[in-house]
C-alpha distance (Angstrom), angle and dihedral (degrees) to the residues before:
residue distance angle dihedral
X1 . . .
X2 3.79 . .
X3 3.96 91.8 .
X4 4.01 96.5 53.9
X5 3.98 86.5 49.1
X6 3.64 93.8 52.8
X7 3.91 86.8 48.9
X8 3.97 95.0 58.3
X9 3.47 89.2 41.2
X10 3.99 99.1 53.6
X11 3.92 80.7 41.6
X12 3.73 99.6 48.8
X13 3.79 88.3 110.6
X14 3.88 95.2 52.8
X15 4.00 115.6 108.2
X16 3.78 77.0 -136.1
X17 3.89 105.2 113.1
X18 4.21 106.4 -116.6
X19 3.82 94.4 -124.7
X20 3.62 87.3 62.6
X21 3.83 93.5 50.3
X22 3.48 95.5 51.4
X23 3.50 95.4 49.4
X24 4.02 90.0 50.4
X25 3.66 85.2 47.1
X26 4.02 93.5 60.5
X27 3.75 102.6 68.7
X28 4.36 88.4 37.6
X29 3.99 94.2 92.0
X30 3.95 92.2 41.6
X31 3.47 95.7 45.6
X32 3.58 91.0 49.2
X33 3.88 97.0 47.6
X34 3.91 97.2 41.9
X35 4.61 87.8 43.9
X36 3.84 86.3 46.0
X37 3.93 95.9 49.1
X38 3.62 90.1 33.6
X39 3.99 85.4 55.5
X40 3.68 100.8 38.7
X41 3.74 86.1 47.9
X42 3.66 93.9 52.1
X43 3.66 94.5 -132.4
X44 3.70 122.2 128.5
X45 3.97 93.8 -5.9
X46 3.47 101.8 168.3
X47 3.70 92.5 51.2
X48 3.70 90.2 47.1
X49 3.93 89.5 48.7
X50 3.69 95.7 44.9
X51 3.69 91.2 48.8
X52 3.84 98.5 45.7
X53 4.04 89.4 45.6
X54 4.20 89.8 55.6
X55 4.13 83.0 46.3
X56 3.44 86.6 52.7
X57 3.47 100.1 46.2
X58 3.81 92.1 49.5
X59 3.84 86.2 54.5
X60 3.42 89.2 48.7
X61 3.54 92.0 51.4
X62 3.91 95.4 55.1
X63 3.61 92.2 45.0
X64 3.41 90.1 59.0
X65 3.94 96.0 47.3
X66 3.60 92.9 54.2
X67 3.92 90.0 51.7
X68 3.91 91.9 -119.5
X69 4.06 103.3 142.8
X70 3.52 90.6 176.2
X71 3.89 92.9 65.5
X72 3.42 93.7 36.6
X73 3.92 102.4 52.7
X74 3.80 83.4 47.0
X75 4.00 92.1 52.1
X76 4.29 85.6 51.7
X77 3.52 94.3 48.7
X78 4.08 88.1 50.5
X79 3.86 86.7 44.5
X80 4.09 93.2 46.1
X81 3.89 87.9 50.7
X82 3.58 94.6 44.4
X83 3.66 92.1 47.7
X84 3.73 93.1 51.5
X85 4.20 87.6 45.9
X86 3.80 89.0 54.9
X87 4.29 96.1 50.0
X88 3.58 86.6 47.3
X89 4.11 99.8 41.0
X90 4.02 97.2 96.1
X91 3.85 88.0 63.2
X92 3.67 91.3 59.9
X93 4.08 103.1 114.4
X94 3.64 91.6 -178.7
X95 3.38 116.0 67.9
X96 3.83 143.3 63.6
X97 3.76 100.1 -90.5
X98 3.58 91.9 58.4
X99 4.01 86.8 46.9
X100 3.37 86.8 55.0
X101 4.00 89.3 43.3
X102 4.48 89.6 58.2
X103 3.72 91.7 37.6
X104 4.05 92.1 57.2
X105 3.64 93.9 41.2
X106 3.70 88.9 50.6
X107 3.74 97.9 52.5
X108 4.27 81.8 43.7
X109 3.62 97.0 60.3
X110 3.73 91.7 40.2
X111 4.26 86.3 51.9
X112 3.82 85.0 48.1
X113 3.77 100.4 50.5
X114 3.71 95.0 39.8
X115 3.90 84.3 57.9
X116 3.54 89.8 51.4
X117 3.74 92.0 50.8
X118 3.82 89.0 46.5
X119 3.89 86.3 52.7
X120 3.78 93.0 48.5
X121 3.15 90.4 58.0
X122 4.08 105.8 44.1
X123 3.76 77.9 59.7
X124 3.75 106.3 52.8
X125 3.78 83.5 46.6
X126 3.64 96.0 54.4
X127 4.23 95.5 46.0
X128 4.35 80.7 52.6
């Protein structure tokens, strides 16, 4: 693919050996495209952050091998941003993890007062 070939050649410079880049660069565009959906989506966010963040490092991490500041101050803004995203995902109201979030503490409180009720009533029949 045209994307992993532009990788080792950008990275050419890198003491990283190029078999190793080009197998990091494989997963790069599915990783990106399943963390991007999965964040748009608002499903699984902090998985989605945390695994975008340690692609971003790694990119980081070349771009800095190869001596290519341009690429790598671009990777650390990315990685800044995402960081900041992923502190700040559990106040995200609109999305499906916090959905999720309401729904479970719904069915919890309704667990916990049924419990209570079930309680009650072990009680009133042990005083009869």
């Amino acid at each position: 693919p045209a994307f992993i070939e532009r990788t080792a050649k950008t990275l050419e410079a890198s003491y990283i050996p190029e078999t190793l880049i080009r197998l990091g660069a494989y997963p790069v565009p599915i990783i990106e495209l399943v963390g991007g959906l999965l964040i748009i989506l608002g499903f699984s966010t902090r998985i989605a952050f945390i695994l975008t963040s340690t692609l971003m490092i790694m990119l980081a991490f070349g771009a800095t091998s190869a001596q290519k500041p341009e690429l790598a101050s671009s990777q650390l803004i990315y990685g800044i941003v995402l960081f900041i995203l992923l502190a700040t995902c559990r106040y995200n109201w609109y999305s499906i993890d916090s959905w999720l979030r309401r729904k479970q503490r719904q069915i919890h409180s309704i667990e916990k007062k049924s419990s209570v009720i079930a309680n009650d009533d072990k009680v009133c029949a042990s005083v009869f």
